[in-house]
N, CA, C and O of each residue as an XYZ file, in Angstrom:
920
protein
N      39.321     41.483     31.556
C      40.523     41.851     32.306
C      41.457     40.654     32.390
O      41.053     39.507     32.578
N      42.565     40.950     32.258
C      43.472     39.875     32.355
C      43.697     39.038     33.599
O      43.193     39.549     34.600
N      44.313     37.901     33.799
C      44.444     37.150     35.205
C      45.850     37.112     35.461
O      46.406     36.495     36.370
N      46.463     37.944     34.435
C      48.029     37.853     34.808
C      48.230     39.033     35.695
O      49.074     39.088     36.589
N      47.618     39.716     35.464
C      48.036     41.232     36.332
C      47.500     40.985     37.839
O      46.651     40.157     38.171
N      48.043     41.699     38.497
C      48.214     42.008     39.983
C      47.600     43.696     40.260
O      48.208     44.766     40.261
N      46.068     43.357     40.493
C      45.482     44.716     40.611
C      46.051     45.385     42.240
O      45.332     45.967     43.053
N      46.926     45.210     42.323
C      47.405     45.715     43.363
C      48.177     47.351     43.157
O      48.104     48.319     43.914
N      49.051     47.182     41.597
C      49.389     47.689     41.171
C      48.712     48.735     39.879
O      48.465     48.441     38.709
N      48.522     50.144     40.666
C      48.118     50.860     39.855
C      48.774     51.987     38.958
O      49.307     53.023     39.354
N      48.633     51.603     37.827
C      49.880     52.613     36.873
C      49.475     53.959     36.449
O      48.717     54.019     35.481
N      49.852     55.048     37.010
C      49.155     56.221     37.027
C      49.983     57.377     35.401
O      50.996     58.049     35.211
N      48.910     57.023     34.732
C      48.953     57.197     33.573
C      49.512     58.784     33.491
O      48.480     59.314     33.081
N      50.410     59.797     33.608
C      50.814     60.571     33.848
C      51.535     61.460     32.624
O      52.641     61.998     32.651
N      50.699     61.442     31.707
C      51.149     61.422     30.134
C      50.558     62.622     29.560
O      49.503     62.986     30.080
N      51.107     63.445     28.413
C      50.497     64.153     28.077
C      48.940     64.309     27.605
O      48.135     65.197     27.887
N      48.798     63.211     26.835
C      47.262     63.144     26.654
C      46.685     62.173     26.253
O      46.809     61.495     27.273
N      46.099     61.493     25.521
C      44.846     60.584     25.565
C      45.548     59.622     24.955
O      45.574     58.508     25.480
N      46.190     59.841     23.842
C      46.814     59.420     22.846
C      47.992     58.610     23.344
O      48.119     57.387     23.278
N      48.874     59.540     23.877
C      49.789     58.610     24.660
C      49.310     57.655     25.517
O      49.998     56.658     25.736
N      48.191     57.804     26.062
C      48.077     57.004     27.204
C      47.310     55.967     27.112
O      47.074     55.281     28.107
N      46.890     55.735     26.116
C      46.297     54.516     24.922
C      47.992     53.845     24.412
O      48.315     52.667     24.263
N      48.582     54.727     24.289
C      50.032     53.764     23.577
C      50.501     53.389     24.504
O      51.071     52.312     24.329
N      50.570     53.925     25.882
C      51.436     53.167     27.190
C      50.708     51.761     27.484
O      51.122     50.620     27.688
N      49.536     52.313     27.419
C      48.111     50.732     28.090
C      48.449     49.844     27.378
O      48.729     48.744     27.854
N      48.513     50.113     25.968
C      48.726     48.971     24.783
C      49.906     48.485     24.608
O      49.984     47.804     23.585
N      51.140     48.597     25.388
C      52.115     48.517     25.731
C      52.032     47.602     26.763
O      52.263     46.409     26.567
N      51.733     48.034     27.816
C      52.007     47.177     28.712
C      50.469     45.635     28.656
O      50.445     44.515     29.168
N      49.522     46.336     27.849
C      48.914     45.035     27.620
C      48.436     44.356     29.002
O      48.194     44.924     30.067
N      48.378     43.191     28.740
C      47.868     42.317     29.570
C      48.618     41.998     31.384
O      48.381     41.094     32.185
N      49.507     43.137     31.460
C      50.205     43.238     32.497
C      49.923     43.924     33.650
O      50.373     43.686     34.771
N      48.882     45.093     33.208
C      48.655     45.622     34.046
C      47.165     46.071     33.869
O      46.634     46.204     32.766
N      46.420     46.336     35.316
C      44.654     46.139     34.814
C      44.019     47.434     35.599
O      42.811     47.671     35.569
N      44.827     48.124     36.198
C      44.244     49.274     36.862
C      45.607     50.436     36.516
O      46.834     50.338     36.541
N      44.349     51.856     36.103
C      44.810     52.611     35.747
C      44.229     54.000     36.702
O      43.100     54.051     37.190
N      45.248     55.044     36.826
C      44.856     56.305     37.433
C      45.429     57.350     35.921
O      46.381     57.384     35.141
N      44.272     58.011     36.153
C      44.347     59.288     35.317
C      43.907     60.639     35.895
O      42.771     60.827     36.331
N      44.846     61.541     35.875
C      44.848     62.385     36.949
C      44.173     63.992     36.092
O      43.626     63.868     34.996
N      44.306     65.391     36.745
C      44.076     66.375     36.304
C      44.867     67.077     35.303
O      44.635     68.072     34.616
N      46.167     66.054     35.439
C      46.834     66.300     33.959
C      46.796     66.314     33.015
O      47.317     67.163     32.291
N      45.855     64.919     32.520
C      45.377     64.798     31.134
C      43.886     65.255     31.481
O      43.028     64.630     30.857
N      43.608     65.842     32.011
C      41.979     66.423     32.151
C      41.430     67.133     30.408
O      40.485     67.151     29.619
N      42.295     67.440     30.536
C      42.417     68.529     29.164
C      43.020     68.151     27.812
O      43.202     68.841     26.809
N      43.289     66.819     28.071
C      44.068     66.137     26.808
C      43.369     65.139     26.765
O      44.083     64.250     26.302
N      42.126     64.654     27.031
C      41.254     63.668     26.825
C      40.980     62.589     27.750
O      40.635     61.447     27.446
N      41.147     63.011     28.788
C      41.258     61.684     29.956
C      39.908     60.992     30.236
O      39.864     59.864     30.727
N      38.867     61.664     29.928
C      37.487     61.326     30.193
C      37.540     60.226     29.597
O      37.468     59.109     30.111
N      37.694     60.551     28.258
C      37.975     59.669     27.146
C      38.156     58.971     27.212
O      37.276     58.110     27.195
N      39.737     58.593     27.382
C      40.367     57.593     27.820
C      40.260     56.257     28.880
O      40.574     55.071     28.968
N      39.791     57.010     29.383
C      38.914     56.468     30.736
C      37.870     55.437     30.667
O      37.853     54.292     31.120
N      37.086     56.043     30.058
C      36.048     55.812     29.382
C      36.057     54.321     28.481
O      35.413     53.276     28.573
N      37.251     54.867     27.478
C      37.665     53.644     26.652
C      38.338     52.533     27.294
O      38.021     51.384     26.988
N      39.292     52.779     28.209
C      39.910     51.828     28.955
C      39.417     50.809     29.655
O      39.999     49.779     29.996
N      37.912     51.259     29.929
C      37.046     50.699     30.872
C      36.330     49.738     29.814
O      36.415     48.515     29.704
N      35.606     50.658     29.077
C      34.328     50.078     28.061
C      35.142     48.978     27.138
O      34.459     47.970     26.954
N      36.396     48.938     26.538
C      36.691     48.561     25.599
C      38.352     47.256     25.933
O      38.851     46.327     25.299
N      38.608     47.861     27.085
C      39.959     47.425     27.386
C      40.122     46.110     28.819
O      40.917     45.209     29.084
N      38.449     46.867     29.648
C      38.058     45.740     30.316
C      39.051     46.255     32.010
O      39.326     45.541     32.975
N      39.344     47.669     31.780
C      40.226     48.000     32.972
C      39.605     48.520     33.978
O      38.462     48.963     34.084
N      40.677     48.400     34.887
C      39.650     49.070     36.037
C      40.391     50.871     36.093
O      41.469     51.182     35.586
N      39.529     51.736     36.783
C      39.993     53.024     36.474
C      39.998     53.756     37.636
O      39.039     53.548     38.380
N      40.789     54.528     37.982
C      41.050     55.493     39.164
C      41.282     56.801     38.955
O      42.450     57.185     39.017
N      40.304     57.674     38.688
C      40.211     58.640     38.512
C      40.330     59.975     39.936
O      39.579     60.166     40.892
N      42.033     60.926     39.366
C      42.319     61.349     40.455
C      42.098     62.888     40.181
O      43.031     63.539     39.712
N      40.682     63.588     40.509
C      40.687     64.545     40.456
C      40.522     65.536     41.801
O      40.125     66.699     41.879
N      41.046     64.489     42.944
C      41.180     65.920     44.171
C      39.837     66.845     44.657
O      39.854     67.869     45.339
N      39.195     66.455     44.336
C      38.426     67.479     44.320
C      38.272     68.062     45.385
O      38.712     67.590     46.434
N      37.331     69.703     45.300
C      37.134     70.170     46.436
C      36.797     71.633     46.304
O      37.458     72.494     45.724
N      35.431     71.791     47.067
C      34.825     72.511     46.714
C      33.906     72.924     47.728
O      34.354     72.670     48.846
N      32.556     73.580     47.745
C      31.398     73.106     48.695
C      30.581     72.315     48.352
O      30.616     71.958     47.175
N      29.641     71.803     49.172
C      29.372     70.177     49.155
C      28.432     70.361     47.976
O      28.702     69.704     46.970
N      27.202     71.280     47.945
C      26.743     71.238     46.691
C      27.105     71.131     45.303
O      26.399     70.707     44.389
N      28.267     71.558     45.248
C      29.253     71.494     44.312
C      29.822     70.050     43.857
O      29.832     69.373     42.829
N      30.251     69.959     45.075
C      31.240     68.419     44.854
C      30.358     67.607     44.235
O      30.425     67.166     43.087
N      29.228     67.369     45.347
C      27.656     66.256     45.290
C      27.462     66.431     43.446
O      27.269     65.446     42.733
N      27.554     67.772     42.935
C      26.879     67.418     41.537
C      28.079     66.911     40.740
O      27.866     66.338     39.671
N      29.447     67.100     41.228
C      30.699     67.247     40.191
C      30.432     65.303     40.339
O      29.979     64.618     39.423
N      30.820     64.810     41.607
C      30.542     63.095     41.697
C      29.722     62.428     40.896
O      30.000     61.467     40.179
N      28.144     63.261     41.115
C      27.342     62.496     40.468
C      27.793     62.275     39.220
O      28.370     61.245     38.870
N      27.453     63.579     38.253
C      28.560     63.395     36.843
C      29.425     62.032     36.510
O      29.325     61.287     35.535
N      30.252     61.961     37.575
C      31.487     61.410     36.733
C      31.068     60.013     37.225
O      31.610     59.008     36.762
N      29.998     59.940     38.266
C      29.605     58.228     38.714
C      29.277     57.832     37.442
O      29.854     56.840     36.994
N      28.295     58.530     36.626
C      27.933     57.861     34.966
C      28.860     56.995     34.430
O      28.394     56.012     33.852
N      30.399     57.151     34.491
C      31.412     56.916     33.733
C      31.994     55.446     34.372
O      33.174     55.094     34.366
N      31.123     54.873     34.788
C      31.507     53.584     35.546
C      32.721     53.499     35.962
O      33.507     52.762     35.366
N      33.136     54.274     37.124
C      34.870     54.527     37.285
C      34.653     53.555     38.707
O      33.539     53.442     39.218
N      35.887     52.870     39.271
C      36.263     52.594     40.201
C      36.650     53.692     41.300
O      35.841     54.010     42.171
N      37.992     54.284     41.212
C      38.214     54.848     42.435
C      38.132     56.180     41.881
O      38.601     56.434     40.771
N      37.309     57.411     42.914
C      37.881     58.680     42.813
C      37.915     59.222     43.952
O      37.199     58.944     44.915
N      39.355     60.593     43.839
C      39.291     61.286     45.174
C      39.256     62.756     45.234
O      39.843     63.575     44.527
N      38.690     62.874     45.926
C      38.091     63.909     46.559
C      39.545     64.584     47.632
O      40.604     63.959     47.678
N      39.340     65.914     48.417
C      40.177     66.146     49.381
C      39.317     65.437     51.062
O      38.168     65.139     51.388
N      40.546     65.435     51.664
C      39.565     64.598     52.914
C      38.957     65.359     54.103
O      38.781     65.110     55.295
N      38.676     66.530     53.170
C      38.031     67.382     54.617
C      36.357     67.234     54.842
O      35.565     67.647     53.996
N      35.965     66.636     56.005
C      34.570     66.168     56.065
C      33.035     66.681     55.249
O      31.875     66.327     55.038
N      33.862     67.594     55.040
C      32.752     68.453     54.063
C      32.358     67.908     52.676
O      31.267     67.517     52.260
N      33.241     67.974     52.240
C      33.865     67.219     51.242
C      33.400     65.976     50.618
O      32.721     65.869     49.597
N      33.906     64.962     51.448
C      33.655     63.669     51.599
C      32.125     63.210     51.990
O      31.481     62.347     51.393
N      31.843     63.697     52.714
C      30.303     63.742     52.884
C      29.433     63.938     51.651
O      28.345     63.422     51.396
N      29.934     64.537     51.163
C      29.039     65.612     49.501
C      29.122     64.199     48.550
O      28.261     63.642     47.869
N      30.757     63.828     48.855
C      30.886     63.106     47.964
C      30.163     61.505     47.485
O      29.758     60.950     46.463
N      30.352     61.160     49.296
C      29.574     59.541     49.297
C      27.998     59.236     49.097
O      27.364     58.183     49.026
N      27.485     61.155     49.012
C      25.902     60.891     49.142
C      25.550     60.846     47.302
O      24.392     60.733     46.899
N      26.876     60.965     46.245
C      26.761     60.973     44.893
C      27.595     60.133     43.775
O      27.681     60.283     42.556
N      28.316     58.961     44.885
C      29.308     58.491     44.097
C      28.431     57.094     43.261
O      28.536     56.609     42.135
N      27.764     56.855     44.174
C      27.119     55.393     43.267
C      28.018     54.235     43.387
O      28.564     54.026     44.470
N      28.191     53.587     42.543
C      29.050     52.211     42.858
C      30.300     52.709     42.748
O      31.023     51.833     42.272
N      30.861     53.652     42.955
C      32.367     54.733     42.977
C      32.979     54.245     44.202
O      32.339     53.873     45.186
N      34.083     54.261     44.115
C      34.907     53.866     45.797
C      35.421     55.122     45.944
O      36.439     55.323     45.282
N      34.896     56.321     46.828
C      35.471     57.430     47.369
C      36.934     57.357     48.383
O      36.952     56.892     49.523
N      37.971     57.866     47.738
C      39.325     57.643     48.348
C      39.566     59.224     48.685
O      39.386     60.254     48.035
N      40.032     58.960     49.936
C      40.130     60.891     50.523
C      41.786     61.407     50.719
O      42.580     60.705     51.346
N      42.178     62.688     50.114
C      43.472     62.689     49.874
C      43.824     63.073     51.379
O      42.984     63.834     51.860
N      45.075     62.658     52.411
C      44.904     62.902     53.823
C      45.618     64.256     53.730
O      45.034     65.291     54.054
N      47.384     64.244     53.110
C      48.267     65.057     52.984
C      49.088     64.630     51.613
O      49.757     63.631     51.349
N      48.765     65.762     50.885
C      49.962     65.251     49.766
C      51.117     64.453     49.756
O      51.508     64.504     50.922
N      51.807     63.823     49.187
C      53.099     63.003     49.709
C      54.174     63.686     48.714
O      55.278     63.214     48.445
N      53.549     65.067     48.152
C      54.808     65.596     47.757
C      55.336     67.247     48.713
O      56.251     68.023     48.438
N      54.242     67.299     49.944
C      54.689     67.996     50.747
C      55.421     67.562     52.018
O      55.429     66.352     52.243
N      56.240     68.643     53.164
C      56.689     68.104     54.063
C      56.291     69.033     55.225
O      55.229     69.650     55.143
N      56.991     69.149     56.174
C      56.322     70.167     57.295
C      56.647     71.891     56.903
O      55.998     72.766     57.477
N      57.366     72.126     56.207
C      58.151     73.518     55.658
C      56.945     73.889     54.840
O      56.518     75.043     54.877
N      56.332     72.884     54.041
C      54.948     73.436     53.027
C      53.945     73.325     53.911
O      52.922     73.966     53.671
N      53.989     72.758     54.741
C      52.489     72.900     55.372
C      52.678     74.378     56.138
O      51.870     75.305     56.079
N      54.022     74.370     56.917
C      53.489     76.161     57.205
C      53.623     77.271     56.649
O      53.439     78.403     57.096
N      53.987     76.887     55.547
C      53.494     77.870     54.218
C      52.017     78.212     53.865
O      51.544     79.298     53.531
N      51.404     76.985     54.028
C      49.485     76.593     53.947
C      49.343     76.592     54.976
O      48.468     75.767     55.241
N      49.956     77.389     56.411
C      49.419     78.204     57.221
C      48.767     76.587     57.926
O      47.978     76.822     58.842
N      48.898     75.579     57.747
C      48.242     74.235     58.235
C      48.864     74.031     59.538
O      50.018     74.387     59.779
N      47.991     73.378     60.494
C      47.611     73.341     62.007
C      49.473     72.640     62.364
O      50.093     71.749     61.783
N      49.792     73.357     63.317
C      51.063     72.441     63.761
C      50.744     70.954     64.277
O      49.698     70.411     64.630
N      52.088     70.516     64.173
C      52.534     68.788     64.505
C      52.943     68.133     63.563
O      52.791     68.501     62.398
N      53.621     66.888     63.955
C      53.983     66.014     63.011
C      53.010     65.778     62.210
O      51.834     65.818     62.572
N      53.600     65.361     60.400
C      53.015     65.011     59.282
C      52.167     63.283     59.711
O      50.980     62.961     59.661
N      53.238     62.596     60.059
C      52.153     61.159     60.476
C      51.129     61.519     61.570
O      50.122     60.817     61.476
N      51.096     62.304     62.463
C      50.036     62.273     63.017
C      48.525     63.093     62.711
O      47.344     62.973     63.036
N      49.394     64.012     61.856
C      47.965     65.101     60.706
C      47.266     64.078     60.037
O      46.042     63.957     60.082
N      48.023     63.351     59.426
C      47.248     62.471     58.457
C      46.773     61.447     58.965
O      45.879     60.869     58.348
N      47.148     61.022     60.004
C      46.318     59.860     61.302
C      44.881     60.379     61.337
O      43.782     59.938     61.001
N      45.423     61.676     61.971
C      43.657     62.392     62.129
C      42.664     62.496     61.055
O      41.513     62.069     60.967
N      43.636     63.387     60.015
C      42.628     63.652     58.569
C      41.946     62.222     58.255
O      40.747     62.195     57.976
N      42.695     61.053     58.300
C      42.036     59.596     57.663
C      41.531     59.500     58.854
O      40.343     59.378     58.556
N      41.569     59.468     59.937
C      40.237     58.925     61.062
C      38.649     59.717     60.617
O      37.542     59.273     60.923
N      38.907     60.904     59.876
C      37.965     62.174     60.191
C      37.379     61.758     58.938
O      36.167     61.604     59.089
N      37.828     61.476     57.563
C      37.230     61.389     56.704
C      36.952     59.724     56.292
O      36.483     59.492     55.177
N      37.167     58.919     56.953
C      36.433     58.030     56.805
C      35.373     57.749     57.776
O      34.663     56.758     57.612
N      35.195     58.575     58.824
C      34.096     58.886     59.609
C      32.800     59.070     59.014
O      31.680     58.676     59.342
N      33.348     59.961     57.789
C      32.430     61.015     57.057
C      32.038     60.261     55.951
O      31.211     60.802     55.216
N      32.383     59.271     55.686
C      31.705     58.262     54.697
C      33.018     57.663     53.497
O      32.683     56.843     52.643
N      34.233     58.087     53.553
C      35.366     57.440     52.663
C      35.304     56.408     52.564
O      35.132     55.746     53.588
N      35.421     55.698     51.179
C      35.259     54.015     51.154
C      36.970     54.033     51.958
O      37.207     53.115     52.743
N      38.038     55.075     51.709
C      39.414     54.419     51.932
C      39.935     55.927     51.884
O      39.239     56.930     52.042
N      41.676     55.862     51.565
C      42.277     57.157     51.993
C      43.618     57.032     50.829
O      44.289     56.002     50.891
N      43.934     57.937     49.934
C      45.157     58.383     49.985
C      46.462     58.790     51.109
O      46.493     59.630     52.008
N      47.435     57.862     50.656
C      48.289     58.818     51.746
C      49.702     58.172     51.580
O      49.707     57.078     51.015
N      50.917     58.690     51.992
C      52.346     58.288     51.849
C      52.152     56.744     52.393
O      51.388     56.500     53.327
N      52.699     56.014     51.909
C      53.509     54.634     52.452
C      53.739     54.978     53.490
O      53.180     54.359     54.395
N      54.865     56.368     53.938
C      54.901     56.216     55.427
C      53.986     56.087     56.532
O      54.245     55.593     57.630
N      52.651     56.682     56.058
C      51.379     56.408     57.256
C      50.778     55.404     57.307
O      50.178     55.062     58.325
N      50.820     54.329     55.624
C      50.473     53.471     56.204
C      49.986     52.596     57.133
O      48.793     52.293     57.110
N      50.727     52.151     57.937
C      50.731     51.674     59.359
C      49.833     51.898     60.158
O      48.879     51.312     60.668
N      50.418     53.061     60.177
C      49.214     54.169     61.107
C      47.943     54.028     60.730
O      47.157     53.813     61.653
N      47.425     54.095     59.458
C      46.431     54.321     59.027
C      45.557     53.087     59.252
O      44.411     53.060     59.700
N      46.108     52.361     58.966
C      45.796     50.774     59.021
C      45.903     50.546     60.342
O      45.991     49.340     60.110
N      45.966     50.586     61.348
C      45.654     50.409     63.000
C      44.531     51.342     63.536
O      44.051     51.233     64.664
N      44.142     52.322     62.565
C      42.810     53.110     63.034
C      41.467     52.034     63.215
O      41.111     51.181     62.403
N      40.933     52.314     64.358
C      39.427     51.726     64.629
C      38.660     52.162     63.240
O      38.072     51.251     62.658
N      38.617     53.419     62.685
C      37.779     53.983     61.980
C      38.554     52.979     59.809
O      37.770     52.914     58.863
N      39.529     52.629     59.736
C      39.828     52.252     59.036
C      39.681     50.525     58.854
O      40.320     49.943     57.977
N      38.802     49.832     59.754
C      38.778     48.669     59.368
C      37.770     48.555     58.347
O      36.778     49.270     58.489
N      37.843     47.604     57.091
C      37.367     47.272     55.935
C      37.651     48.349     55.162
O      36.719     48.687     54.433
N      38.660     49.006     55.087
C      38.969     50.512     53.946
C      39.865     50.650     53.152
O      40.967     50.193     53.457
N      39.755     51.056     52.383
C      41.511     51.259     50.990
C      42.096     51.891     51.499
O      41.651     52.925     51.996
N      43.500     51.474     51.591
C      44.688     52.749     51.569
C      45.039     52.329     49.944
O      44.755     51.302     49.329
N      45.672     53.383     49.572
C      45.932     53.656     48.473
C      47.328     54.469     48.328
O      47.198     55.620     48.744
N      48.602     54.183     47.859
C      49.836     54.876     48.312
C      50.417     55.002     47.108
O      50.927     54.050     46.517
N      50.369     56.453     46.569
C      51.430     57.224     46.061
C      53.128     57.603     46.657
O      53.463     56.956     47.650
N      53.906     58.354     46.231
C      55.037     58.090     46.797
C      55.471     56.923     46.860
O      55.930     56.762     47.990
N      55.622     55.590     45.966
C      56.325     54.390     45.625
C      56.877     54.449     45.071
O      56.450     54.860     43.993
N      58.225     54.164     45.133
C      59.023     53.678     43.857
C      60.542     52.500     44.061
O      61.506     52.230     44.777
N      59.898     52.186     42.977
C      60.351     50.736     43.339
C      62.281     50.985     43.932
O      62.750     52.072     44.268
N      63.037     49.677     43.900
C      64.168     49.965     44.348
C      65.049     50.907     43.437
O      64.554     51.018     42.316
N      66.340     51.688     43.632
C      66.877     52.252     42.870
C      66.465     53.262     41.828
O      67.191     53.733     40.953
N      65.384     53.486     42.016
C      64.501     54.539     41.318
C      64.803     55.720     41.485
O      65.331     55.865     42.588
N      64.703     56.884     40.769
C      64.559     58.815     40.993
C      63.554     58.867     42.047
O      62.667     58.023     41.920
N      63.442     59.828     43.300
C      62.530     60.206     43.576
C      61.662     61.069     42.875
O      60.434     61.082     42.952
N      62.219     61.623     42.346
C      61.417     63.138     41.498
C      60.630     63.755     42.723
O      61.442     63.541     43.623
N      59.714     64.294     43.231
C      58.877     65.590     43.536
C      58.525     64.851     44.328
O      57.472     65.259     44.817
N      58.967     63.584     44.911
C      57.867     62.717     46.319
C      58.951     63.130     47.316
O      60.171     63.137     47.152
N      58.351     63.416     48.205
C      59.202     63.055     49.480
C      59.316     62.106     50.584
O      60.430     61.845     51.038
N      58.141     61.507     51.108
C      57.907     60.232     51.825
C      57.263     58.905     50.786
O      56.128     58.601     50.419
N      58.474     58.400     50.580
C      58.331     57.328     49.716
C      58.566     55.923     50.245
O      58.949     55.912     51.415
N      58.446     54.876     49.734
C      58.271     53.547     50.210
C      58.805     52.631     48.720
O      58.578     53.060     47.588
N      59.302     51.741     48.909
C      59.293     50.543     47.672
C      58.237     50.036     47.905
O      57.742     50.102     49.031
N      57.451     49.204     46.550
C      56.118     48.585     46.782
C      56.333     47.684     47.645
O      55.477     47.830     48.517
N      56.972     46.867     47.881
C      56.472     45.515     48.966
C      56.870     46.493     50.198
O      56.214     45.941     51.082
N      57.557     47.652     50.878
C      57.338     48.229     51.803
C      55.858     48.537     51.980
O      55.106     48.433     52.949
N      55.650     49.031     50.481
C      54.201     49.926     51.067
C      53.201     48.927     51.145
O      52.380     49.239     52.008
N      52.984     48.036     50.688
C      52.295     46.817     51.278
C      51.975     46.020     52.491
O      50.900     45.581     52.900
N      53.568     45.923     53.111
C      53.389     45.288     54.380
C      53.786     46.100     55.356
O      54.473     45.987     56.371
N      52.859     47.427     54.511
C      53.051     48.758     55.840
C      51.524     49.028     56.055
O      51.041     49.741     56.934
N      50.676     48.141     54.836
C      49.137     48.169     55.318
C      48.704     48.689     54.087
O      47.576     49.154     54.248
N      49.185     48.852     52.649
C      48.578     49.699     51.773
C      48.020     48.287     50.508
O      48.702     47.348     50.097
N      46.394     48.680     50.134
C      45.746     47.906     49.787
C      46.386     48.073     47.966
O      46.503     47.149     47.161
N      46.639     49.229     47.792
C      47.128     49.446     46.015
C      48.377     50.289     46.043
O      48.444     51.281     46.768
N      49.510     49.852     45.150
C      50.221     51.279     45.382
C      50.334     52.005     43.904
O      50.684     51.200     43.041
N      50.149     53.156     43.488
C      50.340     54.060     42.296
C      51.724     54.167     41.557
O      52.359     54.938     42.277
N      52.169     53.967     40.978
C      53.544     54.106     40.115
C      53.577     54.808     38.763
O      52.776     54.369     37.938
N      54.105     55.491     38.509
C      53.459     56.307     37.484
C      54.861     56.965     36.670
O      54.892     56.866     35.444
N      55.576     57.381     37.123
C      57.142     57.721     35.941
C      57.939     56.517     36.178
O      58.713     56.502     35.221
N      58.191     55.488     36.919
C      59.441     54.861     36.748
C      58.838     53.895     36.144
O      59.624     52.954     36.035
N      57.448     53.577     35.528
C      57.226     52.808     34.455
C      57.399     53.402     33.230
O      58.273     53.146     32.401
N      56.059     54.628     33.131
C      56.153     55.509     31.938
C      57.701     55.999     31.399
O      57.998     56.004     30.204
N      58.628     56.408     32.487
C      60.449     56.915     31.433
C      61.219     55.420     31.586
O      62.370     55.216     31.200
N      60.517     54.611     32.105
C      61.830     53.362     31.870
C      62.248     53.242     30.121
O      61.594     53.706     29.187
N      63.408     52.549     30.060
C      63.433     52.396     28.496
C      62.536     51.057     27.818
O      62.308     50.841     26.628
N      62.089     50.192     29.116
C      61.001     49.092     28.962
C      59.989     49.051     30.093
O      60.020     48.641     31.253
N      58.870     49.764     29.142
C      58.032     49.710     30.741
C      57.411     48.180     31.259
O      57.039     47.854     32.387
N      57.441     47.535     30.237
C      56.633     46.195     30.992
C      57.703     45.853     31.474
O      57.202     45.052     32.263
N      59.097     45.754     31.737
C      59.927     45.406     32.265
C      60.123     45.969     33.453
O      60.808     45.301     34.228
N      59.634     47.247     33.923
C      59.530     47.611     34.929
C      58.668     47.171     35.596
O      58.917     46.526     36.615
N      57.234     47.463     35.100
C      56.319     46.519     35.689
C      56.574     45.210     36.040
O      55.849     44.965     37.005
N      57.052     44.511     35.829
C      57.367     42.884     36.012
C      58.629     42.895     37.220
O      58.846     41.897     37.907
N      59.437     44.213     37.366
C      60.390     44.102     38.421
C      59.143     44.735     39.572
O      59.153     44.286     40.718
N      58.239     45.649     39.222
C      57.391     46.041     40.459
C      56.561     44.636     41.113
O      56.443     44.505     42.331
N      56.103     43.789     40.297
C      54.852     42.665     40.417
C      56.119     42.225     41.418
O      56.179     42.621     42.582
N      57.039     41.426     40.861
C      58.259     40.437     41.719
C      58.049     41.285     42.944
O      57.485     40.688     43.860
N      58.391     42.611     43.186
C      58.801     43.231     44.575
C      57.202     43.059     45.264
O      57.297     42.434     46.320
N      56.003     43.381     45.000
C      54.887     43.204     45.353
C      54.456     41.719     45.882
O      53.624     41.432     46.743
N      55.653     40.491     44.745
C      54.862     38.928     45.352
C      55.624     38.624     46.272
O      55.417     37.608     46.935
């Protein structure tokens, strides 16, 4: 693994398939050392990829498949993919869940999703989900599932904070999607943060994933994210 990169920064490989996402890595090279590969390329070779990135490339890997299921279920889906010497995977953070998950992850860092950060309160009562504010749902959900055994938590930059002042969150990952750096598209996020926000809002990694991949230079993006991160 390289010593130039800043594993702080995780580039969420968001690409059609295996292929591409071997040409983005090899691209950005020695710049960047942690990767997320999500249910997108599930089907376009991500195992794979994964796999290779790790075994061959020396990366670290964050594998985001959400999961969620019943616990017997989950417990065998974890075990599985612990084989694959992965760093982070997540699960959804409902105690059920998470429980299944930590009794099969192995040297896996279980990260629990709290609330999507591409929903807002209008989708949650669509999903019929419990009233109140969004920062305080996800206060609870991350108190509840790292109760239940979460090494750490998915969740907006905006909870951050929050999350990171929980009794139940000392020694734990936050992990924050919804970043993008300054002057960026939001696209489909809605509670978003710039990386050095989401940092010194309490978040241990943050995910970036199109405003590297569509820049017209992605290591150049990357290198404006690292600056905003130091």
């Amino acid at each position: 693994m390289s010593t130039t990169a800043d594993d702080r920064l995780i580039v969420a490989l968001d690409v059609p398939d295996a292929l591409s996402g071997l040409k983005l890595a090899e691209t950005l090279g020695d710049t960047v050392s942690f990767y997320k590969i999500g249910l997108g390329m599930l089907t376009g070779g991500g195992l794979a990829l994964a796999n290779e990135l790790k075994s061959d490339h020396g990366k670290r890997i964050f594998l985001d498949m959400k999961l969620f299921d019943i616990g017997a279920t989950v417990e065998a889906a974890v075990r599985g993919l612990a084989r694959f010497d992965l760093d982070f995977l997540t699960v959804h953070g409902d105690p059920h869940v998470v429980r299944a998950a930590a009794q099969a992850k192995g040297d896996m860092k279980i990260l629990a999703v709290t609330i999507l950060t591409s929903l807002d309160r209008a989708d949650l009562d669509a999903g019929l989900m419990v009233a109140g504010d969004i920062p305080d749902l996800v206060a609870m959900r991350a108190a509840r599932a790292l109760e239940a055994g979460a090494d750490g938590v998915i969740a907006s930059p905006q909870e951050a904070a929050l999350i990171r002042a929980l009794p139940e969150a000392a020694g734990k990952l936050i992990v924050t999607p919804g970043v993008r750096p300054a002057g960026a598209a939001l696209g489909d996020q809605k509670r978003v943060m710039t990386p050095g926000e989401a940092v010194r809002a309490g978040a241990d990694h943050i995910v970036v994933g199109r405003p590297i991949h569509h820049a017209p230079d992605p290591r150049a993006a990357v290198s404006a994210i690292l600056g905003e991160l130091a």
